[in-house]
Each structure stands twice: as structure tokens, then as C-alpha cells.
C-alpha angles and dihedrals in degrees: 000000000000085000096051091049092056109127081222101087099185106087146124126213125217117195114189117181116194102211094295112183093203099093091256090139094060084045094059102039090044093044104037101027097122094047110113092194106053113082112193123198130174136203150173113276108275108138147266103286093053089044094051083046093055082042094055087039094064105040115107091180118115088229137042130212126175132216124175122230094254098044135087132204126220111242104252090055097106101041091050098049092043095050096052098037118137136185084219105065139013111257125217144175131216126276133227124208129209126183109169107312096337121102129194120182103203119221119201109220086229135027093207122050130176108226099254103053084047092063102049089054094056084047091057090044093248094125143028123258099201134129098235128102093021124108113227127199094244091220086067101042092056098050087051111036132164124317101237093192097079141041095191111092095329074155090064096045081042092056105039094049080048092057092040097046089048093039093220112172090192148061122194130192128196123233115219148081095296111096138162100250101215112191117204112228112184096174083078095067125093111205096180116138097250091050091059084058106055091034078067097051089050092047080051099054094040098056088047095057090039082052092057094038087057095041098238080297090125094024091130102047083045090061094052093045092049103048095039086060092045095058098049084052097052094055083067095066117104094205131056085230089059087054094047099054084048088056089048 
């Protein structure tokens, strides 16, 4: 519905249900169903980064914008995003975020950041590296896609191929009343003991390839980042043999 309600008309709407049991599909065909522009598509689970890709697959837009299932986007987004698009930088709008009945707007310090100092800052901790608020060139996007063998910070793997394969140097935010609104949904989250252990494995997987992708230029914040995550991780085993595997 936030989407619907956006001032920019010319979109196109990419639905991508990733084998949901709640009835969602009837709800759609039967809702939208005279809707030209929302194209809905289902398949079997398979995650969030296959279902982005189907998603990218299908899109016949110049441009590319996402928003997660449990998010919503203020009306002027788009318009925003598309006027003040660039082939020199990646554009980007501000981000809400609500957790229960608490909500943070978040400010950059800055609206304009070279690369490098952006990722520095998602390294600390001090920003976000998502894929969310920010407006892609749609050509790119399809020549990178989604990792699909990971599930830990494959946004920030996205991002950072996106900015190395367009060779941008800057990041720019807009400053206004238009925000991605993030809710945060921890029902979603499965804190058994094996799936600590494969959410490592996956953390693992996705700083070596972000390693790769920034040439050794950020190792040691990565390492800090890593381990720090990992720790906080491990407190959450239950045997001294999970933590263990997590230490290896």
C-alpha cells in the first residue's frame, strides 16, 4: 500500500513470494488483481536472496528500489530517488527505525560520503550496510545479483560488488521528510543452538568474500568486526563443543 500511494506513478511492482502458507497468494490475485502494474510471482522457499534475484530477473524498470515485506516507504520516496539520481554516485534516502512502540530516524552526519569513509563506517558499526533506501541502475544490478550461499549480510556483499562494478567514488543522502520506514521483527529470528551454528558458518563465508571484494583494503576492521560478532554469537551456545566449532 506504501508503495501504491508513491507521487512517482511509473512504476512497476515486483511481488515475490517466497513460498508463504498464510494464504498471501489468494489475497493478492483476488486484491490487486486489476492492477496493470504489480506483477506477483511465488515460489518455493528458497530465501531471500533467490527470491530478490527472481525478483531482479523479472524487472524491466531502468531503475531498481527494495522494499522488504515488513517495511513501508514514505510517498515522496521515489520521486525523490529518481529526480536526484546520478551516474556518479549511489543515492539514498533516510531510514526509520521502529522497534515496538519505539521509533529512531536515523540522520546521517553527513548527506554526501566518499566510498571509502562509507565503508568504514558500516565496518564500526556506525551505518547500515543494507540494500534498502537506496535507488540502483537496474543494467548493474542484473549483471551482480544476490550471493545465495549465504543468509548473513548478503546486503552488504550486494552493495559493496554494486559500488566496485560501477566504480562509483560517492554516496549521497537526501535530506527531507521521505524516509524507509525498517521495522524490526524479532519473531523472525531462530536462536536454537544448530542454527547458531550454521548462522557462523554463514558470517564466515560472507567477510571472506567482502574481504575479496575490498582487496584486503578494510582486513583489520573486518576482524574486529568478525570476531566481535562471533562472540556475541557464541554466548548464545548452550555446549562447550558448539563453542568450540564457533572458535575453529
Amino acid at each position: 500500500e506504501s508503495i501504491l500511494k508513491q507521487t512517482y506513478k511509473n512504476i512497476e511492482i515486483l511481488i515475490i513470494d517466497d513460498g508463504s502458507t498464510d494464504g498471501t497468494d489468494d489475497f493478492m490475485k483476488e486484491t490487486y488483481k486489476n492492477y496493470d502494474n504489480i506483477k506477483y510471482i511465488k515460489q518455493n522457499n528458497s530465501g531471500v536472496s533467490v527470491a530478490r534475484n527472481r525478483g531482479i530477473k523479472n524487472a524491466m524498470g531502468k531503475y531498481i528500489f527494495f522494499v522488504d515485506a515488513d517495511d513501508t516507504i514514505d510517498k515522496n520516496v521515489l520521486t525523490n530517488l529518481v529526480d536526484n539520481f546520478d551516474e556518479n554516485y549511489l543515492i539514498g534516502v533516510q531510514h526509520c527505525i521502529y522497534k515496538k512502540s519505539q521509533k529512531i530516524c536515523n540522520e546521517y552526519k553527513y548527506n554526501i560520503y566518499d566510498v571509502d569513509q562509507y565503508l568504514k563506517n558500516v565496518f564500526l558499526g556506525n551505518t547500515l550496510g543494507v540494500i534498502w533506501g537506496y535507488l540502483f541502475d537496474a543494467k548493474v544490478v542484473k549483471e551482480i545479483c544476490f550471493d545465495t550461499n549465504t543468509y548473513y549480510m548478503e546486503d552488504t556483499i550486494f552493495l559493496i560488488n554494486y559500488l566496485k562494478q560501477t566504480k562509483l567514488e560517492t554516496i549521497r543522502f537526501i535530506y527531507n521528510d521521505s524516509y524507509y520506514n525498517y521495522y524490526v521483527n524479532n519473531e523472525s529470528i531462530t536462536n536454537s543452538s544448530r542454527n547458531i551454528i550454521k548462522k557462523c558458518y554463514s558470517i564466515n563465508y560472507s567477510f571472506s568474500i567482502i574481504k575479496e571484494l575490498t582487496d584486503g583494503r578494510y582486513d583489520e576492521l573486518i576482524n574486529n568486526d568478525l570476531m566481535e560478532i562471533l562472540e556475541k554469537e557464541m554466548r548464545l551456545c548452550k555446549t562447550k563443543d558448539e563453542r568450540k566449532e564457533i572458535i575453529n
